[in-house]
Phi, psi and omega in degrees: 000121162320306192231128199278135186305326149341313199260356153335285180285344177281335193299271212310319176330286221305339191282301204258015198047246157295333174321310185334327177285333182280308171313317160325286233271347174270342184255011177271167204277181154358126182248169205297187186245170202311139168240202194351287236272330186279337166280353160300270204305352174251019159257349155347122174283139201226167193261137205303129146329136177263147176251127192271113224245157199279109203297149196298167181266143165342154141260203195252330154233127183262144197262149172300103178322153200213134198290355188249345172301287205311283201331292198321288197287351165299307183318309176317323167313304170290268208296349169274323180299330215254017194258310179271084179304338180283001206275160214269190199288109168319145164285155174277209165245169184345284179304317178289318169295303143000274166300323164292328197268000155294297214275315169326310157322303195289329195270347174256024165073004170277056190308313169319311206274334190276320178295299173331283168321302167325304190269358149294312175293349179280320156325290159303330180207090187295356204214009173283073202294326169305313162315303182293353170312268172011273190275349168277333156338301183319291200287354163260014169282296175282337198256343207078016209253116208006188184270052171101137196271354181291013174226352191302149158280133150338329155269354149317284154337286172303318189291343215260325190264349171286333183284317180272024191207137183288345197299126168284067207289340210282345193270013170255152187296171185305275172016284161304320156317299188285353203229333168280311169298301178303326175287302170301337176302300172310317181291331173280319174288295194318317173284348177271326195249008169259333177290304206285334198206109158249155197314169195289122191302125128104024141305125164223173176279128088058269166357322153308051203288314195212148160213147171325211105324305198264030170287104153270346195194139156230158177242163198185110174240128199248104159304315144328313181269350196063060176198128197253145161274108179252120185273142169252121160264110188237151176032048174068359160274127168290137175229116175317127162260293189209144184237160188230152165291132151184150203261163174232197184277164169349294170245071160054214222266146159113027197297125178236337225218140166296118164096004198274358167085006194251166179226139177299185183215121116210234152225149196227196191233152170260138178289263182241155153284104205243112161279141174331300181311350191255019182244122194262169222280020146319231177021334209073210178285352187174181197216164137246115169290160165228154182276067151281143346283143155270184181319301162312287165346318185294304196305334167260002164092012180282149180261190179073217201157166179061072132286111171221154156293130181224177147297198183251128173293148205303347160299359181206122167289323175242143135291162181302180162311312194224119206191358182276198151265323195159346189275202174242116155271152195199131180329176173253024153272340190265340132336295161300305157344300168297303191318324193275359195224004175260158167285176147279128170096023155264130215310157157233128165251124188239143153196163181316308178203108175325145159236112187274156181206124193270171204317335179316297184285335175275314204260014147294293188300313157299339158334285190256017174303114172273353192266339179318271187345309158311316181308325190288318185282322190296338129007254161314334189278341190289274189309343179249343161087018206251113172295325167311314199286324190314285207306332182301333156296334182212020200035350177213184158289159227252130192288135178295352183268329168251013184237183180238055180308346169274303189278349185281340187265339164317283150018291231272326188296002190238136190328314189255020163314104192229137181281171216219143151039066177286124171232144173204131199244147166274118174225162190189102157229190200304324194290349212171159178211124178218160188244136174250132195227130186262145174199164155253128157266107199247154204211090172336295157317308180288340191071257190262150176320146145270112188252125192245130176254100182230195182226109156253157199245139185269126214206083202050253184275358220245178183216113180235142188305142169248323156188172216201160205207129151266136179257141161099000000 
């Protein structure tokens, strides 16, 4: 045996940090029993646990994972989840599951074995720098060499990893040293406390007010946690499939400026599609753009531009949490993943920390919503030609440079004209509360749709076009 069992619980602080108490706490014996009020509080619902499935065992000579295998089992992954409403609590991905089923080891006190598992998975995906934490952790565990590196000097540390890694870690000053361990120390508890609790079953952000037909998939990034969420939308329902690690920018959340290193908060679009190859290899295997800035965005004057969801450059399986210029970064199989499984024009809601909400809560809110009613008067105002009511609506008459007014009133003459394929998106900061709205307007006599893009803005008690778009 490698390791004396003691050491167990100082390994796991130093590895998951604060988690280390929900671990204390899953091996602690029984606690005494309940009384009313604490058994009242325990039917409360709580958030599914994820189960983390165990890596296949080594074989004897091991082949290197490759970014384009792990990408095959997120698809895989996507497409088993979404064959079934019944399927069980998504998996993480490959590498992650890999590394948790490491930190697992460690919480069932089975250090030999965590050490194994480690340094196979470090074997395999060389560039996992939070995995070489890990196991350099490990090994200094097994050697004696104090307690754990979250107390460690920082060149200690690097050197154990610079020796198990082709990386050259050894060329950064301490100052960076010490700020490359703390950023992985944050990347392991976000992915360990994202392994322990996923949102409430059949829970979505809040942001999701309505989604179309031809909606196939939302996305949802909760910065707080580093972790983006892909929604499958089947029979008018949101369904979780998979959720991912990913980093954002530099200085957090909050994007106003060209160049300010923040990733925006709203809700945006995936554009185009960009393959890696045609990219250098910053990016990874590929980028999905978002139309930051949007119209809103515009309307407050924020700059910059080229947001996108991206990979990792080959040196890194992961970025730190905050660690971008501004886009979402994502290992590249979980990157590839996404490529393969999203449209053009799927909603991404980015926002500091999600607010989720259940069937309950939704269908209240929609309930007492006044804006279906505004979509309605917007109708009518149409269908009726009523310049008062128009202006009421867009505050003025609508400029022809920014509405599409000629075709919407062609549009609007004709008798069976109905919308179609309703989308309504939420948006709500300290600046503003705006609603983003997709529709088709179809028309036998017309042949093909009209596909509408609009913004609307909360203007007191009132809802006014902030601009409106033909899409397509």
């Amino acid at each position: 045996m490698l390791f004396k069992r003691p050491l167990s619980q100082a390994l796991l602080l130093c590895v998951i940090g604060s988690t280390a108490v929900y671990a204390q706490a899953q091996s602690q014996p029984p606690k005494p029993k309940k009384t009313a009020s604490a058994a009242k509080s325990a039917k409360t619902a709580v958030p599914a646990k994820r189960a983390v499935a165990a890596p296949p065992k080594p074989a004897s000579r091991v082949r290197p994972a490759t970014a384009a295998a792990a990408g095959a089992v997120g698809v895989a992954a996507v497409a088993t989840a979404g064959a079934s409403a019944k399927a069980a609590v998504p998996a993480p991905s490959a590498a992650e599951a890999r590394l948790l089923h490491v930190i697992e080891l460690v919480k069932r006190q089975e250090l030999d074995a965590a050490l194994r598992a480690a340094a196979q998975l470090t074997t395999d995906i060389p560039n996992f720098r939070a995995a070489q934490l890990v196991y350099a952790d490990l090994l200094r565990f097994k050697t004696g060499r104090a307690t754990g590196w979250a107390g460690a000097p920082a060149p200690e540390v690097m050197a154990l990893l610079a020796k198990h890694t082709p990386l050259d870690q050894t060329a950064l000053v301490p100052a960076q040293q010490q700020e490359q361990v703390q950023g992985l120390q944050k990347e392991l508890q976000r992915r360990v406390k994202a392994s322990s609790a996923l949102p409430a079953a059949a829970s979505v952000p809040r942001e999701f007010q309505q989604l179309g037909a031809s909606v196939r998939h939302a996305v949802a990034i909760d910065a707080s946690k580093s972790r983006l969420y892909l929604f499958a939308h089947e029979k008018g329902q949101l369904r979780l499939v998979r959720d991912f690690y990913v980093s954002i920018g530099k200085l957090g959340m909050g994007k106003s400026l060209e160049g300010d290193q923040r990733t925006p908060q709203g809700v945006y679009f995936i554009g185009r599609q960009i393959p890696g190859a045609r990219l250098p290899d910053f990016y990874g295997k590929g980028a999905l753009t978002l139309n930051y800035p949007n119209d809103w965005d515009r309307s407050l004057n924020r700059s910059g531009d080229g947001i996108w969801l991206h990979g990792s450059p080959p040196d890194q399986f992961a970025r730190l949490p905050e660690a971008s210029d501004g886009c979402i970064v994502l290992a590249n199989p979980d990157l590839i993943a996404l490529m393969k499984t999203l449209d053009r024009q799927t909603p991404v809601l980015i926002s500091d920390k999600l607010q989720w909400t259940g069937p309950a809560d939704r269908a209240h809110a929609k309930a007492g919503d006044a804006f279906v009613r505004v979509l309605d008067g917007w109708q009518q105002a149409w269908k009726t030609a009523d310049p008062r009511l128009l202006a009421r609506l867009y505050g003025s008459a609508p400029a022809a440079e920014r509405f599409p007014t000629v075709r919407l009133t062609e549009f609007f003459r004709l008798a069976d004209i109905a919308v179609q394929d309703l989308s309504v998106y939420a948006w709500k900061e300290a600046r503003g509360e705006i609603r983003i709205v997709e529709m088709q307007l179809a028309s036998r006599k017309a042949g093909r749709a009209l596909s509408l893009r609009q913004y609307w803005r909360r203007m007191g008690e009132h809802w006014q076009v902030l601009s409106e778009e033909i899409r397509g």
